[in-house]
C-alpha positions as protocol buffer text, in pm:
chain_id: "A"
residue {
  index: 1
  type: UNK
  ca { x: 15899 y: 20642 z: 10919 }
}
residue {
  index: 2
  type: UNK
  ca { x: 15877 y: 20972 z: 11084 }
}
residue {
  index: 3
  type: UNK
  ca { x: 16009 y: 21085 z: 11414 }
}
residue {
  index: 4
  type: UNK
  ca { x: 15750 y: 21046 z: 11686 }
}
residue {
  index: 5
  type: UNK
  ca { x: 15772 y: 21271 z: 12021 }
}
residue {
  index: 6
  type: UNK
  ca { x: 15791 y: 21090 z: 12355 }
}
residue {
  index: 7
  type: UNK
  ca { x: 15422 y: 21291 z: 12426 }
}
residue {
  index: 8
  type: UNK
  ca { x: 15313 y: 21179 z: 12106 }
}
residue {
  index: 9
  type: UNK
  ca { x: 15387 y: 20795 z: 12172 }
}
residue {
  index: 10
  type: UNK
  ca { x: 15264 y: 20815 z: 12571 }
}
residue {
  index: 11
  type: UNK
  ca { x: 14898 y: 20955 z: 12430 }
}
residue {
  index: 12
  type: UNK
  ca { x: 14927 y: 20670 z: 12196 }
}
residue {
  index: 13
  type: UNK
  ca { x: 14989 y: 20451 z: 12507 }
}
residue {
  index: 14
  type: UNK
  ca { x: 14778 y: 20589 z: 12700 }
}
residue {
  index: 15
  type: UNK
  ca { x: 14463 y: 20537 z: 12497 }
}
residue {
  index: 16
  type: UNK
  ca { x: 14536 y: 20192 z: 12443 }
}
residue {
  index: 17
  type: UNK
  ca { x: 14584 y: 20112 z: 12767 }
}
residue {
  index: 18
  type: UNK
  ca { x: 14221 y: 20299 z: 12905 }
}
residue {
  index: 19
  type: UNK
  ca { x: 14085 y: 20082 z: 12598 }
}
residue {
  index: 20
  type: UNK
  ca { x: 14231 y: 19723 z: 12765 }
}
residue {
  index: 21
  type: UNK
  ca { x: 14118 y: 19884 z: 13107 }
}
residue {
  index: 22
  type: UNK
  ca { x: 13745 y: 19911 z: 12998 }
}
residue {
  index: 23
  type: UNK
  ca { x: 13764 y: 19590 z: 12729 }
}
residue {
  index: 24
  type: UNK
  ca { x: 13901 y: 19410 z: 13046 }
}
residue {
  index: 25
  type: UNK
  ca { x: 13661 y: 19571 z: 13287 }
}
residue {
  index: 26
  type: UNK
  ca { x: 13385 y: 19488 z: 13099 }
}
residue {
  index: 27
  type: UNK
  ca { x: 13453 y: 19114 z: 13043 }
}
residue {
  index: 28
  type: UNK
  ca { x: 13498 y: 19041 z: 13417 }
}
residue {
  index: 29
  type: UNK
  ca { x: 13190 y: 19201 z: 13462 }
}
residue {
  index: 30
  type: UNK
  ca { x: 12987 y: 18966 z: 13234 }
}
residue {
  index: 31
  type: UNK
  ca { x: 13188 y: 18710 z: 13330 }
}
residue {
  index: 32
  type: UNK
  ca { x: 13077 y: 18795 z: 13707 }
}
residue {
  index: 33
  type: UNK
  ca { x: 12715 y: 18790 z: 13572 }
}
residue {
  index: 34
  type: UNK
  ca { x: 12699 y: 18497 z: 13397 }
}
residue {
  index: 35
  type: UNK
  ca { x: 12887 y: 18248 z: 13694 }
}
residue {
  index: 36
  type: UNK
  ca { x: 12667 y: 18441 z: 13959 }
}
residue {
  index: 37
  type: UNK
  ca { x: 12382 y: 18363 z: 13723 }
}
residue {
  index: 38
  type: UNK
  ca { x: 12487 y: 17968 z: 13740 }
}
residue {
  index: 39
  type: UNK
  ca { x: 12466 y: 17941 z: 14070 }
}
């Protein structure tokens, strides 16, 4: 395995992170929708 840089290994974080934000974001959103759409 190589060495990885802290910056390195914070972008990686970082982009998986905004992806959970927006997968997360997302669901609650249709979630939202679809009980607002039961009632």
């Amino acid at each position: 395995m190589g060495v990885i840089t802290l910056e390195a290994a914070i972008s990686e974080m970082d982009s998986v992170v905004l992806t959970l934000l927006s997968l997360s974001f997302k669901f609650s959103e249709v979630k939202f929708k679809t009980e607002s759409a039961e009632n």
